[in-house]
C-alpha positions as CSV (number, residue, x, y, z in Angstrom):
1,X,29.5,-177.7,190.8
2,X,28.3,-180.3,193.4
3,X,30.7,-180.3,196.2
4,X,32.3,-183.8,196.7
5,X,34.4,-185.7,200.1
6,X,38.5,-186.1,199.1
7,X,37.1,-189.9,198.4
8,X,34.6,-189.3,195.8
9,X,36.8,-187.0,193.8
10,X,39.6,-189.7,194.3
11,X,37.5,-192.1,193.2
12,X,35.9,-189.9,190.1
13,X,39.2,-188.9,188.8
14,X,40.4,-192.4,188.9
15,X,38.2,-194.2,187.1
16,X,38.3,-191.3,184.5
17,X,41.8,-191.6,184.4
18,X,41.4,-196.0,183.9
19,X,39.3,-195.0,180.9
20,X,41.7,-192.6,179.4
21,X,44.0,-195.2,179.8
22,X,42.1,-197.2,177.9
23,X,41.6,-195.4,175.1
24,X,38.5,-193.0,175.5
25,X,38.5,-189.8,173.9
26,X,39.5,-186.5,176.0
27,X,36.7,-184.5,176.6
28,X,38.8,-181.5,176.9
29,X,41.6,-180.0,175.1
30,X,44.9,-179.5,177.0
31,X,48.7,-180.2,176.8
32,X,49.0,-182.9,179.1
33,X,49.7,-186.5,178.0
34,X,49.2,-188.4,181.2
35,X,45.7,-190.0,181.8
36,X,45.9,-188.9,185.5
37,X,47.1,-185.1,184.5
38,X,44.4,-184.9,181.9
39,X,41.7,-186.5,184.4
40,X,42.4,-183.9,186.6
41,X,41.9,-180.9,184.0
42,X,38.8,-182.7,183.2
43,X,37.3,-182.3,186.9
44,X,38.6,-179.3,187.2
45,X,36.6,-178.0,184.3
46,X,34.1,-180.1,185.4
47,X,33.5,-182.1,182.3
48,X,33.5,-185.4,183.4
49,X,30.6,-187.8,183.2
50,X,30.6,-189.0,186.2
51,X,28.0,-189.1,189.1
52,X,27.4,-189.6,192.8
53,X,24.8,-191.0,194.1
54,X,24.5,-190.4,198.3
55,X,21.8,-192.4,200.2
């Protein structure tokens, strides 16, 4: 797994957890019923579409 600063991953888990919020579908399965708890398994497992892109 890439390695990311404390403001990317802030920033990944975030918006993962907006779209949970919102309705998307988990990507994982897991106990949790908070977007932000379920955002963070997600990264974790490192299942999240999400990308960086550095200059």
């Amino acid at each position: 797994m890439e390695s990311y600063t404390r403001y990317e991953r802030a920033r990944i888990i975030g918006a993962r957890a907006l779209q949970l919020s919102m309705g998307a579908p988990l990507l994982i399965n897991t106990v949790y019923t908070e977007p932000l708890e379920i955002a963070l398994e997600e990264f974790e497992h490192g299942v999240i579409p999400i990308t960086v892109k550095r200059k």
